[in-house]
C-alpha positions in Angstrom: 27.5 87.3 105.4 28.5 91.2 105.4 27.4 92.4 102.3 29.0 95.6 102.9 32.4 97.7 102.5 33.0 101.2 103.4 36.0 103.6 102.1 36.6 106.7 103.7 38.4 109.2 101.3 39.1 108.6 97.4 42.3 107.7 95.4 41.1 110.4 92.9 41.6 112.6 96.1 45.8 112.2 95.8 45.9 113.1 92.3 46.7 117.0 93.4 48.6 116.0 96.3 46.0 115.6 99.1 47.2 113.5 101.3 46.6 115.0 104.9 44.5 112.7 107.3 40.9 113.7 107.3 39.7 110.9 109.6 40.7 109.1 113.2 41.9 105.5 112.7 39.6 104.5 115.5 36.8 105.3 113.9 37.4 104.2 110.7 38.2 100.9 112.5 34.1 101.2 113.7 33.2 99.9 110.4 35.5 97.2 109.7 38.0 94.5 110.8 39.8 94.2 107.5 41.3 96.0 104.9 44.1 98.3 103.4 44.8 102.4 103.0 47.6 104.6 103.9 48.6 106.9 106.8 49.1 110.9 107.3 51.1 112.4 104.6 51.0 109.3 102.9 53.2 107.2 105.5 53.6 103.8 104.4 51.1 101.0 103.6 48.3 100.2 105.8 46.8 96.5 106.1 44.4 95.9 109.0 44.1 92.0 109.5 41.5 90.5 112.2 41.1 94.2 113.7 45.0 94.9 114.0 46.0 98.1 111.9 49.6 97.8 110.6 52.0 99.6 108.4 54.7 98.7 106.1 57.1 102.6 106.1 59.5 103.3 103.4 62.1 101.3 106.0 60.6 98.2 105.8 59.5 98.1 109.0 56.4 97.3 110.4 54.7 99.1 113.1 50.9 99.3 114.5 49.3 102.7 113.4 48.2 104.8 116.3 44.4 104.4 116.8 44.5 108.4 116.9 46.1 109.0 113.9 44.3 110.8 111.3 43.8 109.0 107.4 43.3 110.1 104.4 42.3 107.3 102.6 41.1 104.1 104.1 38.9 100.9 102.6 37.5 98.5 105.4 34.8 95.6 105.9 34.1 93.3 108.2 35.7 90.0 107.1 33.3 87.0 106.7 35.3 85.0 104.1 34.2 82.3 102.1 36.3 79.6 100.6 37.4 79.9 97.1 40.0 77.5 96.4 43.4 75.7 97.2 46.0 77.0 94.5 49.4 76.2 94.1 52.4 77.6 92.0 50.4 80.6 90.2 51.4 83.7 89.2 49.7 86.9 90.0 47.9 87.8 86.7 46.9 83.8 86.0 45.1 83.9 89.5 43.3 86.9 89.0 41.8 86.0 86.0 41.0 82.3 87.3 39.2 84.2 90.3 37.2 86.7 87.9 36.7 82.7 85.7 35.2 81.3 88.9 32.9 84.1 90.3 31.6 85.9 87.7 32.2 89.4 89.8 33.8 91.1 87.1 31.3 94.2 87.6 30.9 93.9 91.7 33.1 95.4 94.9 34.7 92.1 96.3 37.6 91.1 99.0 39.9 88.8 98.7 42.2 86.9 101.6 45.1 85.0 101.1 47.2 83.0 103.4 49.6 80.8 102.4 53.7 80.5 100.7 54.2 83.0 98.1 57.9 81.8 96.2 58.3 85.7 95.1 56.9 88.6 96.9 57.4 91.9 95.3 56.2 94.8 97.2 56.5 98.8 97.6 55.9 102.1 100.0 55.9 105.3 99.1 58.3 107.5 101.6 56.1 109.9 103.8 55.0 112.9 102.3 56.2 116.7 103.7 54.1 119.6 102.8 54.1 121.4 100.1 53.2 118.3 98.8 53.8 117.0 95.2 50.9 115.7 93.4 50.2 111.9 92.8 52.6 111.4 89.3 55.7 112.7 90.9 55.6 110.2 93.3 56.8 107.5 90.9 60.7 108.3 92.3 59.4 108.2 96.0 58.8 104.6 96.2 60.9 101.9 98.1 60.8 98.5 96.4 61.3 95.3 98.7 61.5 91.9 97.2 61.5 88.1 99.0 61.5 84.6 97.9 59.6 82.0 99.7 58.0 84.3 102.4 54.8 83.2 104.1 52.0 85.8 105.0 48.4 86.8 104.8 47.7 89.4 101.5 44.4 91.2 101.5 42.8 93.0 98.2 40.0 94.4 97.1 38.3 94.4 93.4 37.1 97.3 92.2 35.1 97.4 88.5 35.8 100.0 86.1 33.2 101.8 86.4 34.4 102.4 90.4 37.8 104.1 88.9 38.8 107.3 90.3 36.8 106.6 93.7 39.2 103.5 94.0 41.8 101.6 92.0 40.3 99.4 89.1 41.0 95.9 89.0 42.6 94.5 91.6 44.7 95.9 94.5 46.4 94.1 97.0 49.0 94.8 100.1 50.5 92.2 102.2 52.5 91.3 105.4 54.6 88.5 106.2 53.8 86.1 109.1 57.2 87.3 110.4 56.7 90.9 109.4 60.0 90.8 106.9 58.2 92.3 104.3 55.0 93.8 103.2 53.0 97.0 101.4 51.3 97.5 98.3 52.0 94.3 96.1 53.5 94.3 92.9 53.9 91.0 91.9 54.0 87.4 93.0 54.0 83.8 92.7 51.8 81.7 95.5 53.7 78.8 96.1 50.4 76.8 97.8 47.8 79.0 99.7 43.8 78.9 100.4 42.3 81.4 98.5 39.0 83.1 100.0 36.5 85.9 99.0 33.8 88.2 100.0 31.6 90.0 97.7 29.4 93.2 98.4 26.4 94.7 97.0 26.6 97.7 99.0 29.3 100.6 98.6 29.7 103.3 101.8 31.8 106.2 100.9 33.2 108.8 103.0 34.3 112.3 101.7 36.1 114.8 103.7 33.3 117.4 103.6 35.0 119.6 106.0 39.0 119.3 104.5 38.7 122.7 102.3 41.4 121.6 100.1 39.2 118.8 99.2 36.5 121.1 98.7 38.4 123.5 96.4 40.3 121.2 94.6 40.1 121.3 90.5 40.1 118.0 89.4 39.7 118.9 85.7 43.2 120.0 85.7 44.6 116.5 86.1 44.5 112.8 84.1 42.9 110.9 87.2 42.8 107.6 85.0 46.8 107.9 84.3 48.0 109.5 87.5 46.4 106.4 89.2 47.2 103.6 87.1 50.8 104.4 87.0 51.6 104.4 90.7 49.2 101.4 91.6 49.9 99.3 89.0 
């Protein structure tokens, strides 16, 4: 089993408003088959299923992200799932804590996949970003909402401990795209109707900085509330 995920880029990193590429898709794409980010300027909500990169825009629709486009912030792995369980009418927070219940990962880096019927999907993307950029808190009023009942689709998340805050989200953080493509991005909520629930843990962490973005390199993160500015748009 791959016992490794690597993240290029940081959410701390968007907290001043840097959200420039810093890194090709298709490389990022060199160390994983699976997993979730966001495009240049912030453009829409990435998910990358079985190798395929999509992204959810502001619009609603879906589109497959130019292998040459640069990213900013990107978390992948190579998927090797193991079967957790069959669940059926749960909501979002009773799963999550039945999951943390069952595996005992509360302090590790793990993937989840699910496919199945959700009987609510709640989702959003934040509209693409224009230089001079606003930093992370003002983008609150820049996101679209979308919301569907009885949608199925495949939703892939990552867990990320506490103590991993800043350098990712905390907790849990999931995006998702519709077997039809009708809806998708950064979830906010949902019911699964009936779906297979399966998980990856890691015990080893690659991560990426931008050594050569000078912004990134001169940036004054003392300035800002990383812990707030993050929690209130992911969450």
């Amino acid at each position: 089993m791959s016992k490794s995920v690597y993240q290029h880029g940081t959410m701390a990193k968007f907290v001043p408003g840097l959200y420039d590429g810093t890194k090709k898709l298709v490389d990022i794409l060199k160390e994983g088959d699976t997993g979730l980010g966001t495009g240049d300027g912030m453009d829409g909500e990435l998910i990358i299923i079985k190798g395929i990169p999509f992204r959810v825009t502001s619009t609603g629709e879906v589109t497959i992200v130019p292998e040459d486009e640069m990213i900013p912030f990107c978390t992948v792995h190579f998927a090797d799932f193991s079967r957790l369980n069959l669940f059926n009418r749960i909501e979002r927070k009773e799963l999550e804590d039945e999951i943390l219940e069952r595996t005992h990962y509360r302090n590790i880096i793990f993937a989840i996949k699910i496919e199945g019927t959700f009987s609510n999907m709640k989702t959003r993307t934040v509209i693409k970003q224009h230089k001079p950029y606003a930093p992370l808190h003002k983008l609150e009023q820049k996101q679209i909402e979308f919301e569907k009942e009885q949608v199925a689709g495949t939703l892939i998340s990552y867990y990320f401990p506490e103590l991993y805050n800043g350098l990712n989200v905390s907790g849990f953080h999931h995006h998702f795209l519709a077997d039809d493509h009708s809806i998708g991005g950064h979830v906010l909520d949902f019911v699964l109707e009936q779906g297979e629930v399966s998980i990856q843990p890691f015990d080893t962490f690659v991560q990426q900085n931008p050594i050569h973005d000078k912004e990134f390199l001169e940036a004054d993160y003392s300035l800002f509330d990383l812990h707030d500015s993050i929690s209130n748009l992911e969450n």
